[in-house]
N, C-alpha and C positions, 0 to 999 in steps of 0.2 A: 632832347632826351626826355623821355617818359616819366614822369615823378612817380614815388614809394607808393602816393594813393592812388593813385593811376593805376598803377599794376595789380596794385592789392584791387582794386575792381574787375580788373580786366580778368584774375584769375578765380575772385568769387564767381565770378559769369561763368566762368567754362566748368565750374561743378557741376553735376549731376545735380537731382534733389536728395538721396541718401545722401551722398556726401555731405551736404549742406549741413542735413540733420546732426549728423554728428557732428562736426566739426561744431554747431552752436549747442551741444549737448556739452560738449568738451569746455567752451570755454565757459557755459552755465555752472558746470561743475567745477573748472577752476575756482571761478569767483567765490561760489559757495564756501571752498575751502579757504581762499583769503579773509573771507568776513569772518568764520566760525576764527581763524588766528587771531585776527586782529581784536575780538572781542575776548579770547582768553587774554591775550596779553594787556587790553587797556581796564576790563575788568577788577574792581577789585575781589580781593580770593575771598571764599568761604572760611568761617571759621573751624576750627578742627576740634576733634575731637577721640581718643584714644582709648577704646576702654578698658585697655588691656595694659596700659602704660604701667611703670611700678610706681609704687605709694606704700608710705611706712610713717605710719600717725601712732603715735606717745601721748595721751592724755596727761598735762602736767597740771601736777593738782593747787591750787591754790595759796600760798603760804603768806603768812605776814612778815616779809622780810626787811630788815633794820639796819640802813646803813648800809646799802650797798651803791656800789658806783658805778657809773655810766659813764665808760671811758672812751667810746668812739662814737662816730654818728649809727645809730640803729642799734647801738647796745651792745652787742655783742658779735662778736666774729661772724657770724651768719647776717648778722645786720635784719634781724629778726622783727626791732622795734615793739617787742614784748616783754614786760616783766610782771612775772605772775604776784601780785600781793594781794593782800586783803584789810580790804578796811580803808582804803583807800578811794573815799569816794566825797561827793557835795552831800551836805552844803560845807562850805569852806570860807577857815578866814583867810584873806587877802592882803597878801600888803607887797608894797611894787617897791622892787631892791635897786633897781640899778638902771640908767639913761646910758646909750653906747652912743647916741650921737647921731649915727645914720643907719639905715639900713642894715638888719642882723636877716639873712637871708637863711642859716642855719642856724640851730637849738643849739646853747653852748654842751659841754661833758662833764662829767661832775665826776670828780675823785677825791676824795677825803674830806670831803665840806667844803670844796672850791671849785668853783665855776671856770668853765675856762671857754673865749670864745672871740669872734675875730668877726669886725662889721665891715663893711661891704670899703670902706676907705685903707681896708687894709689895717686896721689895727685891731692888736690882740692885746685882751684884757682877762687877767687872774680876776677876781674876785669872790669875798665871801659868801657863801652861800647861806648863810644865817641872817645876816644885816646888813648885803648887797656893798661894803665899804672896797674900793679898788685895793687888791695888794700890789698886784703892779701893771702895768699896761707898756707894751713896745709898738712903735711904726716897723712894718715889715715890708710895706712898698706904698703903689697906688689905688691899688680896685684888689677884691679880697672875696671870693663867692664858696669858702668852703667851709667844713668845721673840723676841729682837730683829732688827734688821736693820743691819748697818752700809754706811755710800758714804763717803766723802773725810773721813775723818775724825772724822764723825756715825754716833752710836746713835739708833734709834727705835723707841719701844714704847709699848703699849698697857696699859693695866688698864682694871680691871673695877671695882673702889671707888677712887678716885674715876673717872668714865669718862673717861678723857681719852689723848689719844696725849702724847707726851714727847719730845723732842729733848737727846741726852745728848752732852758733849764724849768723845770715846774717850779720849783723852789722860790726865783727870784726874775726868770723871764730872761736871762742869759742866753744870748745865740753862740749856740753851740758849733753850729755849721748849715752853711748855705750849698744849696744844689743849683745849678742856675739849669733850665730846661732848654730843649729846643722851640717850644712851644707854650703856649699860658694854662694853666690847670685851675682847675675847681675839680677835681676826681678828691673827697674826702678820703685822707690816707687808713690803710690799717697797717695792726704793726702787729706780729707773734710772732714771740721767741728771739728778737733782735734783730728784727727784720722789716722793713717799712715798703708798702706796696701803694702804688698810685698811677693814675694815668695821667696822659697833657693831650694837648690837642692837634698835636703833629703828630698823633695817633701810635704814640709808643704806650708800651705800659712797664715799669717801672718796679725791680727790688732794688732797693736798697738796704747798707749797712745801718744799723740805727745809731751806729758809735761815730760814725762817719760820715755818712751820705757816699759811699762809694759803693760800686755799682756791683749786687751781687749776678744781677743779667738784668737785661732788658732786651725787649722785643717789639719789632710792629705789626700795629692792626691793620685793620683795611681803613679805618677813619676814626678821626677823633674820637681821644675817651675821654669823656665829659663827667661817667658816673665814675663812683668808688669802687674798688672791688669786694665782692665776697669772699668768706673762706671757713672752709669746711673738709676737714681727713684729708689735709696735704695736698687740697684744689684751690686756687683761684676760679672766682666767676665773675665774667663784665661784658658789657655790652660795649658797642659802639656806636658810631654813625654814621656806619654806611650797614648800619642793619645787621650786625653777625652779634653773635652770644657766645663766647667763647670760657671753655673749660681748660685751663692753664694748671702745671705743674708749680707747685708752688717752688719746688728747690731748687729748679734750673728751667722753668719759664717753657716747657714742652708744651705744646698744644695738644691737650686728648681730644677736644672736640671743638668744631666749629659751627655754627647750624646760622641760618638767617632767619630775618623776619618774614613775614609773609606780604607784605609791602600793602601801597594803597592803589594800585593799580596803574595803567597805565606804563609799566616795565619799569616801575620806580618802588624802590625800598622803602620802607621805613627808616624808623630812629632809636638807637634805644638812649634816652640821658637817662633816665633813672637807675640810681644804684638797686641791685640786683635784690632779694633774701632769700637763703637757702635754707628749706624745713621738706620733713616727710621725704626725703630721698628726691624731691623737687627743685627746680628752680623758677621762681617767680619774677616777672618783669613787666614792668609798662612801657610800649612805645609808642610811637608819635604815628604809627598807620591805625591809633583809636581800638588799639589790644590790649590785651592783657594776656600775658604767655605764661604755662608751664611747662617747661621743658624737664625731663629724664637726668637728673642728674650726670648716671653712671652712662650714660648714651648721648646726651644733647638731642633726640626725639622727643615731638613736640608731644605732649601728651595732651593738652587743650588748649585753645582760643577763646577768648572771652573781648567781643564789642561793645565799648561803652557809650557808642555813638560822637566821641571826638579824641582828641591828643589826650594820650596818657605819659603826664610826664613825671606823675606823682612816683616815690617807691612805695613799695607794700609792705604793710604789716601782716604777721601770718601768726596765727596762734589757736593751739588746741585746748580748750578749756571744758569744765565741766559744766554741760548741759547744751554745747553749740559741737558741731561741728566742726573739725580740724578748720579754718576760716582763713582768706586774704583779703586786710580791708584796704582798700584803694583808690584814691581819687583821680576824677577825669575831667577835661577843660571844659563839660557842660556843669562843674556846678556839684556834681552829686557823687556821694561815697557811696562806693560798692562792699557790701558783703558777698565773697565768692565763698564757695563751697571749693577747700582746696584739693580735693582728688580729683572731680570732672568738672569744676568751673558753672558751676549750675548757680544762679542769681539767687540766695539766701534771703537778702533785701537789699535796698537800697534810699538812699535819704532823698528827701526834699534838697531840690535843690538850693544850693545856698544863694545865690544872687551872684555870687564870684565864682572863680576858678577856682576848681581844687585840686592845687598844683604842687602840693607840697606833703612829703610823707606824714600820716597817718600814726599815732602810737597810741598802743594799748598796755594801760597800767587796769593791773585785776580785771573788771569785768565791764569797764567799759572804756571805748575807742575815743581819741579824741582828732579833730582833725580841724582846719582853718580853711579859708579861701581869703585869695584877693582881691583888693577891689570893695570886700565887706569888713575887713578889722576884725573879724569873729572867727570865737574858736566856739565846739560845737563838742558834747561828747554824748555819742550814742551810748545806749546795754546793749553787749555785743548781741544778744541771742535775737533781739528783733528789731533795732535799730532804731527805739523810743528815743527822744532828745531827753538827756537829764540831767544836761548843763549845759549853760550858754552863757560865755561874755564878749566881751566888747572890744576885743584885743586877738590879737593873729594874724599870721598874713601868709605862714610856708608851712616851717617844721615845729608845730608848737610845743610838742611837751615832751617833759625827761623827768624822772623817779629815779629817788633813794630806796621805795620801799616804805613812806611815812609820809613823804608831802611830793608836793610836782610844784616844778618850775615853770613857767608858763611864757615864752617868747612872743611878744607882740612884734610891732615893726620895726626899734628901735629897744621895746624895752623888755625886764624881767620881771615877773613875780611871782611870787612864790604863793602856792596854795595848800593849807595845812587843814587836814579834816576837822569838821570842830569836834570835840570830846561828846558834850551833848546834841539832842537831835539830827543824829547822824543818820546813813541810810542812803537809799537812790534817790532823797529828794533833789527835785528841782530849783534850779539855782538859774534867775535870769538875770544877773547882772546886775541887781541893787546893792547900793553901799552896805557897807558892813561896818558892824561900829570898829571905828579906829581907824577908818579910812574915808578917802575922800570920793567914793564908788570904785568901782571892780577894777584892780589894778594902778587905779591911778596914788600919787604920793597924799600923802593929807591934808587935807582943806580942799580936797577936788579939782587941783588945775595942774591943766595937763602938763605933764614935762613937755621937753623940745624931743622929738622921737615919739613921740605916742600920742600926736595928732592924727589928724582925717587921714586915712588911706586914700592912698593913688589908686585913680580909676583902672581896670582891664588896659594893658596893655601898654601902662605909662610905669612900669616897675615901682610900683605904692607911692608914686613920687618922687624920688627920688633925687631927678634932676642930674642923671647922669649928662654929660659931656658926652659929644658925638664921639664911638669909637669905644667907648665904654659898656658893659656890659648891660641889660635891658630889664635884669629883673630874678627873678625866682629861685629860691633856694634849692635846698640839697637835691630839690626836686621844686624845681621852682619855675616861675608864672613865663618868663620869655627871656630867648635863650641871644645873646649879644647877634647874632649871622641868622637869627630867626625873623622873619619879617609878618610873618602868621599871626591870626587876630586871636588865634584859638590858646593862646596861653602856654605853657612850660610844655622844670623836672620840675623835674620831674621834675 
């Protein structure tokens, strides 16, 4: 019997030469069109850009606000990570409140002069926020990567071993009620109106009762939700990780929009772990295909794309102030904070980069950003309007700072301190970390030795040291440096 290539010869021979022609014209042109496919699809995509997208900027004006509290991660229901004050700036006294022990991979929340916050072993600690003294502290499992949320009196938070949300009394650290999940969370809860929202990573996302923990709906994603969600006029907004952005009903969990990322090519999605913030009719986010998205609120249409050159797993700060444009400040696993321009994503500035990853959201108190990397122990705060350094110390590592309105709190790796403007020679000067009388240099307790927690940072890629156990999570806060199923050298959430 005559074999396949046999014949296939025997009948190229019996062509004509027109024949011939075409027929390698044909399969010329086939091929053409397999290459042109195969390079759209392994390609990574173009950034976008929309000009026509909608955008609604509020200039808010500046005020000295006293006393006000910071009762979820990002501040406020949009997760904004902006509070407008003034006077609020270095040089500053210093003095370090409080040692957690291990690993504090999120900035605690502050409501009424108490601190409240949960280190990576799983325990959560009330504390003073005037003189760092514990008022109370509870074990709520084994490994812990999120930060809480307070409403009428109720704490609520999430861990990762065992998975389950938690209902804590503020009062005196009373558990009130346990949720136990199908899956482990670090999704930073929010709560409005008596309502507690969060995701796990069996890729549901989660209302619940706040009196309760019973379920007002839930629903699944297409993968893991690792960020928090946003909320804004009766929407949920959260990412996942298999790349979608979804615009959720907040009173029965409807899905108005779904939109993905643009991926990093190859026919592979991206990621989103960073929690979302919704300003200007916007939705802003960082994923892991080395973007920066704004998407249309009332549509889920991308309105721009912004490349930082690697994983963006930080969340965003957004804030319209006077003299800068409406702004999203955002860190990327090369190192360096971005000021975006947040209607088309146009590069405003951007910093030196820091020697770490800056993996960890970004906050802006008055008129200037502060933001940390891993890897370097250092927290950094730009002037938003051209991204001058005019303050540096020697302490950070994810989510560094949270405002009353009058002083910041300052989250190292382990520890807390608090920064009070001085009265005299006040201003944007420069602050690089020299002691201050009454301390033992920047942050650390008196007589300058260091607590246990607010040693040397762990190198890129070893979760500041940490010294997890195999199976345990790898590192990075609320937007943090590497993510536990992460094996990437490039860093976080974000």
């Amino acid at each position: 019997m005559t074999r396949l290539p046999g014949r296939l010869i025997e009948t190229w021979r019996a062509l004509d030469t027109p024949t011939r022609v075409l027929a390698i014209s044909a399969a010329a042109g086939l091929l053409v069109v397999a290459l042109v496919v195969g390079y759209l699809i392994v390609q990574r995509p173009s950034d976008i850009l929309d000009p026509s997208a909608e955008f609604e900027a509020k200039e808010e004006p500046l005020e000295r606000e006293r006393g006000v509290n910071w009762p979820l991660y990002g501040y406020d229901l949009e997760r904004t990570r902006y509070l407008p004050a003034k006077g609020i700036e270095p040089p500053f006294d210093h003095r370090f409140l409080f040692d957690a022990g291990e690993l504090l991979e999120f900035s605690p929340v502050l409501v009424d002069g108490v601190l409240y916050v949960m280190n990576k072993d799983a325990v959560f600690f009330a504390i003073d926020a005037g003189n760092g003294k514990v008022v109370w502290k509870r074990d709520l499992g084994q490994l812990g990567a999120a930060a809480p949320a307070y409403e009428d009196g109720k704490l609520f938070v999430v861990t990762l071993d065992p998975g389950q949300a938690v209902a804590l009394r503020a009062e005196d650290g009373k558990r009130l009620w346990t949720r136990p999940l199908p899956g482990r969370s670090e999704s930073s809860p929010l709560v409005h109106d008596g309502t507690v929202y969060f995701g796990a990573e069996s890729g549901d996302l989660y209302a619940v009762k706040a009196d309760n923990g019973g379920d007002v709906w839930h629903i699944e994603t297409a993968g893991s939700v690792k960020a928090g969600p946003a909320y804004h006029d009766g929407t949920l907004y959260v990412g996942d990780y298999a790349g979608h952005m979804y615009a959720i009903r907040a009173s029965d969990g409807a899905v108005r929009w779904d939109t993905t990322d643009l991926g990093v090519g190859f026919g592979r999605s991206g990621r989103f772990y960073a929690t979302p913030a919704v300003a200007f009719g916007r939705v802003y986010a960082g994923n892991a295909d080395g973007r920066v998205y704004s998407f249309e609120a009332s549509s889920g249409d991308i309105a721009w794309t912004h490349s930082t050159g690697d994983l963006v797993y930080a969340a965003p700060a957004v804030a319209d102030t006077p003299g800068t444009p409406p702004s999203v400040y955002i860190g990327s696993g090369n190192g360096v904070l971005f000021a975006l321009n947040a209607d088309n994503g146009a590069e405003i500035w951007r910093s030196e980069p820091f020697g770490g990853l800056v993996t960890g959201a970004a906050s802006v108190v008055g008129e200037i950003v502060y933001a940390s990397a891993i890897g370097t122990g250092r927290t950094k705060g730009f002037a938003i309007e051209d991204g001058e350094v005019v303050y540096t110390i020697d302490k950070g590592e994810y989510n560094p700072v949270i405002s009353d309105g009058r002083r910041i709190w300052l989250t190292g790796y382990a520890g807390i301190t608090k920064l009070t403007p001085k009265e005299k020679g006040g201003g944007k000067g420069k602050n690089q970390g020299k002691s201050e009388p009454g301390t033992g240099g920047e942050g650390k307790p008196d007589g300058g030795k260091e607590k246990k927690g607010e040693k040397k940072q762990g190198k890129p890629g070893q979760a500041g040291g940490s010294g997890r156990k195999k199976g345990e999570h790898k590192g990075g806060g609320g937007d943090r440096k590497k993510h536990r199923d992460d094996k990437h050298s490039g860093g976080k959430k974000d």
